[in-house]
C-alpha positions as CSV (number, residue, x, y, z in Angstrom):
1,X,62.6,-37.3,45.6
2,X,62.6,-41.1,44.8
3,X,60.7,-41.5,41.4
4,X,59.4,-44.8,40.4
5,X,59.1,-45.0,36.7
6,X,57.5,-46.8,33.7
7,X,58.5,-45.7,29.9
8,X,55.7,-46.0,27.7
9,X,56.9,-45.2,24.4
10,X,54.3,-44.0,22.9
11,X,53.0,-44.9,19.5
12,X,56.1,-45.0,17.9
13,X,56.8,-48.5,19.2
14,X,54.4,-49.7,17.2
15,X,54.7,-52.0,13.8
16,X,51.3,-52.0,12.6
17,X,48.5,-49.8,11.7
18,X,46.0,-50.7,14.2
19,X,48.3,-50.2,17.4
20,X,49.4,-46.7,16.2
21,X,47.4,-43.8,17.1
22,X,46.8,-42.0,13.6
23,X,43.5,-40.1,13.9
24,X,43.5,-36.4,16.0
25,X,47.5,-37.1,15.7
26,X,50.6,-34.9,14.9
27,X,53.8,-36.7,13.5
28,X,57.1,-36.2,11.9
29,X,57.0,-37.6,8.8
30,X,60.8,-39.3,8.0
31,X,61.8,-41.2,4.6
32,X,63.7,-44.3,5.2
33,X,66.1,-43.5,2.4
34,X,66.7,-40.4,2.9
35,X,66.5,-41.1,6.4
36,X,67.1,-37.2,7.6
37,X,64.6,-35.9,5.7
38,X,61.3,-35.0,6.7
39,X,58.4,-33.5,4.9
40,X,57.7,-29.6,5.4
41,X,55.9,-27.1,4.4
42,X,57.6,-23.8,4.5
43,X,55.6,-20.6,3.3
44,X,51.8,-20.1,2.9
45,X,51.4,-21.3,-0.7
46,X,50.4,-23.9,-2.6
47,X,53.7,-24.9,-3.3
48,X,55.6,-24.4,-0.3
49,X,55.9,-28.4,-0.1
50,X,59.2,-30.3,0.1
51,X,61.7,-32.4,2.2
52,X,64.1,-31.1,4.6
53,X,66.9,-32.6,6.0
54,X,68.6,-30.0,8.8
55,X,68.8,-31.0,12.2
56,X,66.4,-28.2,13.6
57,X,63.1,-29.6,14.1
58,X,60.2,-27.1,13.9
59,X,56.2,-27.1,13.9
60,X,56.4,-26.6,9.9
61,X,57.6,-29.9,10.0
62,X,54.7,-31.3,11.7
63,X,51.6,-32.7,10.1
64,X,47.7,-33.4,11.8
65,X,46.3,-36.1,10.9
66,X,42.2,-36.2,10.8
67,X,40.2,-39.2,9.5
68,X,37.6,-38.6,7.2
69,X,33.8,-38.8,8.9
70,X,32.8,-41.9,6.9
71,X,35.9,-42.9,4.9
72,X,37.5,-44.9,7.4
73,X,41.4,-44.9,6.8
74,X,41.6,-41.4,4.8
75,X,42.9,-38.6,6.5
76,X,43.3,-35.0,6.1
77,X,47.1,-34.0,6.3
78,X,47.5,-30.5,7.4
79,X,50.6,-28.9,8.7
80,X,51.0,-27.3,12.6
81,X,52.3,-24.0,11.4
82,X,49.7,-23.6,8.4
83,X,46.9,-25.4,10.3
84,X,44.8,-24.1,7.2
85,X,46.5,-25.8,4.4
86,X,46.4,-29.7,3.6
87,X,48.6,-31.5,1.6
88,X,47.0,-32.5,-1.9
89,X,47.4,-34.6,-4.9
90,X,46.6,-32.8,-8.4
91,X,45.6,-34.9,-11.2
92,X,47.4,-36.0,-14.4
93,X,47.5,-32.3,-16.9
94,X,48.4,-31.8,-20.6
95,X,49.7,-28.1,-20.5
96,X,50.3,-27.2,-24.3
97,X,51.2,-30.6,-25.3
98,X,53.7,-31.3,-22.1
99,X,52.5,-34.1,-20.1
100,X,52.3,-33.3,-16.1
101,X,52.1,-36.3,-13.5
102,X,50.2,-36.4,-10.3
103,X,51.8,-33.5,-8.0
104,X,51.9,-33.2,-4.4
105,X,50.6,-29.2,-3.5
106,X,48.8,-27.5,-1.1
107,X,45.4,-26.6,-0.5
108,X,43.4,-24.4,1.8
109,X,39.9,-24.2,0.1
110,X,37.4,-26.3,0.5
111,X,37.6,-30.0,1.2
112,X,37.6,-32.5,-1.5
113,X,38.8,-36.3,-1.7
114,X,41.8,-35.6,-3.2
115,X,43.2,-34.2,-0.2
116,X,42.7,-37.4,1.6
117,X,45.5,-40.0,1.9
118,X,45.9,-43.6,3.6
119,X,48.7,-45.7,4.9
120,X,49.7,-49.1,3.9
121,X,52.3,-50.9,6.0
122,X,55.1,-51.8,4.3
123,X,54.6,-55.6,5.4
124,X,57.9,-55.9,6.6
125,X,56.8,-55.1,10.4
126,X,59.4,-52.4,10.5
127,X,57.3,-49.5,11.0
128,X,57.5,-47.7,7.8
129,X,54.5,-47.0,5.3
130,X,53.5,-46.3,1.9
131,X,51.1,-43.1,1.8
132,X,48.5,-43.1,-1.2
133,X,46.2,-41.3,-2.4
134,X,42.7,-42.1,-1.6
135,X,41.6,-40.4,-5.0
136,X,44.6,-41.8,-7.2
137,X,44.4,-45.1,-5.2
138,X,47.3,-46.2,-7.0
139,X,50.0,-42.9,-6.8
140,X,51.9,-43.4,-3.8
141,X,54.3,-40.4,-2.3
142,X,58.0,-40.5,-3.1
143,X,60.6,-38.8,-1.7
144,X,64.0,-37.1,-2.7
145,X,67.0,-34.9,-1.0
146,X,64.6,-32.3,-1.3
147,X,61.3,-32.6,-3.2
148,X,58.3,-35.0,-2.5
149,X,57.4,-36.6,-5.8
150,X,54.7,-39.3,-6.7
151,X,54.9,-42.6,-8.2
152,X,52.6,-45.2,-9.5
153,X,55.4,-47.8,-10.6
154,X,57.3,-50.5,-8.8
155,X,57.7,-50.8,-4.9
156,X,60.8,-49.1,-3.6
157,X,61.8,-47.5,-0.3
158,X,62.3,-44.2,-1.3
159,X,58.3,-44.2,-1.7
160,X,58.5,-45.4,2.4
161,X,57.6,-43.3,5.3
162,X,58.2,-43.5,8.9
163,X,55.1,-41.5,11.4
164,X,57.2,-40.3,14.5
165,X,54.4,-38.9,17.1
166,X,54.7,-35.3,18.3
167,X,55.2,-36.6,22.1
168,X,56.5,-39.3,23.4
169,X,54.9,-40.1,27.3
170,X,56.9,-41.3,30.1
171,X,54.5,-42.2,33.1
172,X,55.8,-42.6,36.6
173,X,54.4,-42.1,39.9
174,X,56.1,-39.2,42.1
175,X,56.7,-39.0,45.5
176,X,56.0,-35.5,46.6
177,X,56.3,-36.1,50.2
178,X,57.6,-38.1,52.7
179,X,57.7,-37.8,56.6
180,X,58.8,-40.7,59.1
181,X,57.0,-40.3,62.5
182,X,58.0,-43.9,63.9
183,X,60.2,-42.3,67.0
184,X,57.4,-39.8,67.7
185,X,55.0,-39.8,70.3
186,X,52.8,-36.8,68.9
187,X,50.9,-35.9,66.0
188,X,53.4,-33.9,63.5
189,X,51.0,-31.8,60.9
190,X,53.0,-30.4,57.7
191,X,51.4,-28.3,55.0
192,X,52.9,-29.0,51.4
193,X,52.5,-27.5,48.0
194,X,50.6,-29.9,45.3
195,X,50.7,-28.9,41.7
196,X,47.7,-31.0,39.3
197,X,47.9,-30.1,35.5
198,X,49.6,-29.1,32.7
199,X,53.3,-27.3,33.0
200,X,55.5,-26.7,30.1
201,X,59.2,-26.5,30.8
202,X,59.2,-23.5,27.7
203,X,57.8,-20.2,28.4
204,X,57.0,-19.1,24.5
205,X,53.5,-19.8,24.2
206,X,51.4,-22.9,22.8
207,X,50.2,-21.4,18.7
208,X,47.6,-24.0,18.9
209,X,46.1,-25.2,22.0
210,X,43.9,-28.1,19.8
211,X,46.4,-29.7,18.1
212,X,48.7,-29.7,20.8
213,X,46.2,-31.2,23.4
214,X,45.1,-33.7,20.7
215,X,48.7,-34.7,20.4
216,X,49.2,-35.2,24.0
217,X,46.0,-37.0,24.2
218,X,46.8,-39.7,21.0
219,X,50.3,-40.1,22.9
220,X,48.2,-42.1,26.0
221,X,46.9,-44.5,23.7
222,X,47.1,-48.0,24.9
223,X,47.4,-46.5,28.5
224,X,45.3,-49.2,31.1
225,X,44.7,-45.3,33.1
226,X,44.2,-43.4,30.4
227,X,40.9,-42.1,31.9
228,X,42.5,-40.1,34.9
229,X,44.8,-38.7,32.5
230,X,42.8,-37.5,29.8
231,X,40.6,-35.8,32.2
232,X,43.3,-34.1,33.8
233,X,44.1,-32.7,30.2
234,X,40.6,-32.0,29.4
235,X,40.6,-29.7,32.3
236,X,43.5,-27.8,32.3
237,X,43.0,-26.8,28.7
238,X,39.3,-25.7,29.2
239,X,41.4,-23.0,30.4
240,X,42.3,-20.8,27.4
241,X,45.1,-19.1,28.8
242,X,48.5,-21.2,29.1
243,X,49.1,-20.1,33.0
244,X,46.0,-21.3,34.2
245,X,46.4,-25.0,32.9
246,X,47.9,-25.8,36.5
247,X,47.0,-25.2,39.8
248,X,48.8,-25.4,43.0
249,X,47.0,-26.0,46.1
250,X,48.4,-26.3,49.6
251,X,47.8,-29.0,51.8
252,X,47.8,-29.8,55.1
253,X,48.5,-33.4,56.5
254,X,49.0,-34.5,60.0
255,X,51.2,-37.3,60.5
256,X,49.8,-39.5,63.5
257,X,52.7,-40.9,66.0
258,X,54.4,-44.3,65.3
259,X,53.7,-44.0,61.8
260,X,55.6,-43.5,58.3
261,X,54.0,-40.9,55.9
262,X,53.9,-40.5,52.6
263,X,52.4,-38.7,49.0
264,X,52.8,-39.9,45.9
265,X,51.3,-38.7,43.1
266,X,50.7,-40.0,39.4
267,X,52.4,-37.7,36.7
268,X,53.3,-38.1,32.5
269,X,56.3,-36.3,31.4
270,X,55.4,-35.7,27.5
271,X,59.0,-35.2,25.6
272,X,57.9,-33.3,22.4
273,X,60.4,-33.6,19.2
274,X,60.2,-30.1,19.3
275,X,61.7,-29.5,22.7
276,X,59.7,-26.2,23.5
277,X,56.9,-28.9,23.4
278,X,57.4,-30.7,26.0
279,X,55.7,-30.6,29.2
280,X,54.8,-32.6,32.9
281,X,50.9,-33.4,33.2
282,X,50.0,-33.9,37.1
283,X,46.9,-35.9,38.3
284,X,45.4,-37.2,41.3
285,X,47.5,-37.8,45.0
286,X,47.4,-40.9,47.3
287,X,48.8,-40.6,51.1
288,X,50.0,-44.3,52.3
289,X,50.9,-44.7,56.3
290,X,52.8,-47.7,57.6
291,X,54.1,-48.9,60.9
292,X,57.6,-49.8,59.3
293,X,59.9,-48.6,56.4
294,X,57.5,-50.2,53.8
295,X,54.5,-49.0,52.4
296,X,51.7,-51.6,50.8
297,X,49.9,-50.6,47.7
298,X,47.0,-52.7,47.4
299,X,45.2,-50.3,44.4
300,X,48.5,-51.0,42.6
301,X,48.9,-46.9,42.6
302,X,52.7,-47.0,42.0
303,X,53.6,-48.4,39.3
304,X,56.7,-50.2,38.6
305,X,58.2,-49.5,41.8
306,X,61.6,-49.1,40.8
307,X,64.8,-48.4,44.0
């Protein structure tokens, strides 16, 4: 099948604040000097918080991001495996005379404003952030080999972070079928499978369907046809079991003589940085006829026609 492609990569391409999609959002979260590391969370407790390093990549490494209602820029931070618990900053303490800085825990009570954190570029339009506290609007998060710290002196880049989105969307237009009935001199009629919706390439099943669609959803931003797409997700997961969010319907087409035939269909392959993640979303079909080997697209459906 010819497959002509356009690479949208997503919103990690993006240098500043306003062009990434934060809010409703799941990212890796990687220090730029410890540039392996990535902030996890690795046991239901308050302080099963720290930095990890190892090539696997796994949903405790992943962390939602949810804007406050009316504290525009201050987001929740909770973690995909332990959707329950949000990261937290505790205030200053004097336990028995030894002083205790700000300390980065968890928390899965009720919510407060010390759970809720903002990012500030790092002004060098390289992608990388400072994350503060919107409580302690002064304590930034620093990072080690292995711990996640906070600081409130000088700027350094070990108190840098760098969001890397849960998908990463590749958009293309498909063509699913293709007859050529130029030499004939009667109607040809073919009946062809058509698959609209959501398929994973991983059979283990989706923990949570709401962050995950989220996530897929966020990943389309800045899409000119993000409509068609985000209704096509919206559908499939009103479904609440995983092998109903695709259908496959078959079709008949009859291919008048003299003419060239063909079905091309819009779909976004979403590569997850956990690779059990990723799936193919498949939306709406065009047929085009021609009297030669071209085709013309007036409604721009294919995009980026590539041989």
């Amino acid at each position: 099948m010819a497959i002509f492609s356009v690479v949208l990569m997503s919103a990690i391409v993006a240098q500043v604040i306003s062009e990434l999609a934060i809010n409703n959002n799941e990212f890796l979260i990687y220090n730029k000097v410890y540039y392996k590391s990535r902030i996890r969370q690795y046991g239901a407790d308050a302080y099963k918080l720290g930095v990890y390093s190892f090539k696997d990549i796994s949903d405790n490494q992943l962390w939602l991001f949810e804007e406050h209602k009316w504290k525009k820029g201050c987001y929740y931070i909770s973690n995909e495996a332990y959707p329950k618990f949000r990261l937290l900053m505790t205030d200053k303490q004097n336990i028995f005379g030894i002083k205790i800085n700000h300390m980065m825990t968890l928390y899965d009570g009720n919510f407060y404003d010390d759970q809720l954190f903002k990012l500030v570029p790092s002004g060098k339009d390289d992608g990388y952030y400072y994350i503060y506290s919107c409580f302690y609007s002064n304590i930034r998060l620093l990072g080690q080999r292995s711990s996640l710290l906070t600081y409130d002196g000088n700027l350094y880049d070990d108190q840098l972070w760098k969001l890397v989105p849960r998908f990463e969307a590749n958009i293309y237009t498909d063509e699913v079928f293709h007859y050529d009935n130029r030499q004939g001199s009667t109607p040809i009629t073919k009946e062809i499978s058509v698959t609209t919706g959501v398929v994973r390439t991983s059979t283990t099943s989706v923990k949570n369907t709401m962050s995950y669609s989220m996530s897929l959803s966020a990943s389309l931003y800045g899409v000119t046809a993000s409509a068609e797409y985000s209704q096509e997700l919206e559908r499939s997961f009103s479904s609440s079991t995983q092998e109903n969010w695709s259908k496959t319907e078959k079709i008949i087409f009859t291919i008048p003589p003299k003419k060239n035939f063909k079905v091309m269909q819009h779909k976004v392959t979403f590569k997850g940085v956990v690779p059990e993640d990723t799936c193919t979303l498949m939306t709406s079909i065009k047929t085009f006829e021609s009297d030669t080997g071209t085709f013309q697209d007036p409604e721009n459906f294919i995009e980026n026609l590539q041989e």
